[in-house]
C-alpha positions as CSV (number, residue, x, y, z in Angstrom):
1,X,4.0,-5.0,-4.2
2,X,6.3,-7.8,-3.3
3,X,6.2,-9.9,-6.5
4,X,6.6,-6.2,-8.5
5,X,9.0,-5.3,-6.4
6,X,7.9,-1.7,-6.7
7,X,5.8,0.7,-4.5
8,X,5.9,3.0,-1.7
9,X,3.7,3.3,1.9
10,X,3.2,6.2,2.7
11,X,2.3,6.9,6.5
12,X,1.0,10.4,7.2
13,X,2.7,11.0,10.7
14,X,3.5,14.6,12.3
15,X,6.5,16.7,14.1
16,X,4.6,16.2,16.8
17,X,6.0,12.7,16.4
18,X,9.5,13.7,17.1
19,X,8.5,17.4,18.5
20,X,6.0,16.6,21.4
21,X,4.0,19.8,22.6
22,X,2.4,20.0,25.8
23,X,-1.4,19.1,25.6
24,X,-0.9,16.4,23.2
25,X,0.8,13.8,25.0
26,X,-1.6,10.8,23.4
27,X,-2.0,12.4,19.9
28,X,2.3,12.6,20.2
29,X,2.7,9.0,21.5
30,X,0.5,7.4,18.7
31,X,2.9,9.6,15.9
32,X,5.7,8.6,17.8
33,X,4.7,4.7,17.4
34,X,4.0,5.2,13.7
35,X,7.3,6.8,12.9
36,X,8.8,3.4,14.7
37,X,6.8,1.1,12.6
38,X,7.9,3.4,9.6
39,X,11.6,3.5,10.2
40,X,11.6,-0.6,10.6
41,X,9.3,-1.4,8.0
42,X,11.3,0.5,5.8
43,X,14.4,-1.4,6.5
44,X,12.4,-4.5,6.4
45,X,11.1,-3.9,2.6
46,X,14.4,-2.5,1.1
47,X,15.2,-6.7,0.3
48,X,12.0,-6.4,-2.1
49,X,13.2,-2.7,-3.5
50,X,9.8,-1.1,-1.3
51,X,10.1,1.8,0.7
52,X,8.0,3.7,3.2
53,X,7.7,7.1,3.2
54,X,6.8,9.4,6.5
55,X,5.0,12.6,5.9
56,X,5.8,15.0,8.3
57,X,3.4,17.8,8.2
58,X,3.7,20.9,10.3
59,X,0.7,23.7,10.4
60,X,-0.8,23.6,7.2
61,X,-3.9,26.1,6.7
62,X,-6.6,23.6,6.6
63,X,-9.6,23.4,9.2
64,X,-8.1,21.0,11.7
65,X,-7.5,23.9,14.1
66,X,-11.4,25.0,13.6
67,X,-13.2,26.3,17.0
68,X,-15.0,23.3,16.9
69,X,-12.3,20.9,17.5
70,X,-12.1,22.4,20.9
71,X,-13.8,21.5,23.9
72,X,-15.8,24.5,25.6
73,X,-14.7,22.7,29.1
74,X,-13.0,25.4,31.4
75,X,-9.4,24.3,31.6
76,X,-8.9,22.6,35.6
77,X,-7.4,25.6,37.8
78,X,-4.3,23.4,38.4
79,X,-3.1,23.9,34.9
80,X,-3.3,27.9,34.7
81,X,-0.1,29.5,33.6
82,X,1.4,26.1,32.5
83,X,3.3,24.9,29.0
84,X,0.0,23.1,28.7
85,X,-2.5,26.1,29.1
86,X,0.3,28.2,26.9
87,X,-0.2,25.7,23.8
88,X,-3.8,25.7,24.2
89,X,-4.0,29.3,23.8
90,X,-2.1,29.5,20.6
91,X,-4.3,26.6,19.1
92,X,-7.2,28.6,19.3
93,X,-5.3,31.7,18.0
94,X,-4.2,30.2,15.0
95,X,-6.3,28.8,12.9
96,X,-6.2,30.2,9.0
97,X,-2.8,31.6,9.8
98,X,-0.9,28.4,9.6
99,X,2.4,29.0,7.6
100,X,1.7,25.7,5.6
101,X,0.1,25.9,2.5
102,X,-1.8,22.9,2.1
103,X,-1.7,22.8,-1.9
104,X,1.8,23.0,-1.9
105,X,2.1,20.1,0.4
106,X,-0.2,17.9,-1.5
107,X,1.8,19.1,-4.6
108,X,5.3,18.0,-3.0
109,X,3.9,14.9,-1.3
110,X,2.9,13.4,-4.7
111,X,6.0,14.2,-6.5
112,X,8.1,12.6,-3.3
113,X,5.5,9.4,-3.9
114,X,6.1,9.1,-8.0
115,X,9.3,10.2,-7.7
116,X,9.3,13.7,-9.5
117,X,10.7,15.0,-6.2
118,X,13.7,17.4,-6.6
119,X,17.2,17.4,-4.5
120,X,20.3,15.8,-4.3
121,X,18.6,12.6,-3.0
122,X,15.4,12.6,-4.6
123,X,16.1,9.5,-7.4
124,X,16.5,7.2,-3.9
125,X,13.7,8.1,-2.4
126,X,14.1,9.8,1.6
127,X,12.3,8.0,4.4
128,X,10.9,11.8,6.0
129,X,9.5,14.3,3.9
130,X,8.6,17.7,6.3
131,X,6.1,19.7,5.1
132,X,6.4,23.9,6.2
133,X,8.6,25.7,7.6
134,X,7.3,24.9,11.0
135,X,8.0,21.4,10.4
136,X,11.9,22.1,9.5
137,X,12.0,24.2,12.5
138,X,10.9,21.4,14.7
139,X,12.9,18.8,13.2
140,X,16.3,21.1,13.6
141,X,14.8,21.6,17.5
142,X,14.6,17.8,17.8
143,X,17.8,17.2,16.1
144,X,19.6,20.1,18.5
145,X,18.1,18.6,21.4
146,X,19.4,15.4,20.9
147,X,23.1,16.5,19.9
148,X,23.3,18.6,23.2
149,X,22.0,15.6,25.0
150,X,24.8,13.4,23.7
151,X,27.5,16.0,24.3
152,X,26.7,16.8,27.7
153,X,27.6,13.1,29.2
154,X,29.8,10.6,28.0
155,X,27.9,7.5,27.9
156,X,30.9,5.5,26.4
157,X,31.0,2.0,28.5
């Protein structure tokens, strides 16, 4: 890639990379790590005209969220009525009614990756590409958090 000085990685990470939900602190942590890698390698590889691209997918209807992804182990007492016990509920709730349609994303994901991509900023390429509407919402949450953080003290030295 370096002596064409052409191509694209492409890392498949998650909101839950920026978005962390309750119940999936290590699943969150490794996304997390692979968006870092992402954002630097990127800036490492712009000298040789590479780029990386992040996928960001939110729900997409596929069978990740089947029953038998879950463990039938009766949740420990001390985590009843929690955030944690709340998002394990809606897991199990949702699967097949994920907003994300997964053709669409493939679709979109491969035009980002040739370059057919549409926008104001497609012919540059974008380091993020968020995939359903779930995955915007997150993002906007993330970003919001963030802003409100960095109003509410003044951290100038």
């Amino acid at each position: 890639m370096r002596e064409r000085r052409s191509g694209t990685i492409v890392n498949i990470s998650s909101t839950a990379g920026v978005y962390p939900r309750p119940g999936a602190s290590m699943y969150s942590a490794s996304k997390f790590a692979l968006e870092s890698i992402s954002e630097a390698l990127n800036r490492e590889l712009m000298a040789f005209d590479l780029r990386v691209l992040i996928v960001e997918p939110g729900a997409l209807r596929t069978n990740f969220l089947q029953a038998g992804a879950y463990t039938n182990q009766e949740l420990n007492p001390a985590y009843r009525n929690t955030p944690l016990s709340a998002t394990l509920d809606a897991l199990k709730t949702q699967n097949g009614t994920q907003r994300g349609d997964p053709k669409k994303a493939a679709r979109v994901m491969y035009e980002a990756i040739v370059g057919e991509a549409r926008g104001a900023k497609a012919d540059k390429g974008v380091l993020r590409l968020l995939l359903g509407p779930d995955a915007i919402e997150r993002m906007n949450a993330r970003l919001n958090s963030m802003t409100s953080d960095l109003a509410a003290i003044d951290c100038t030295p």
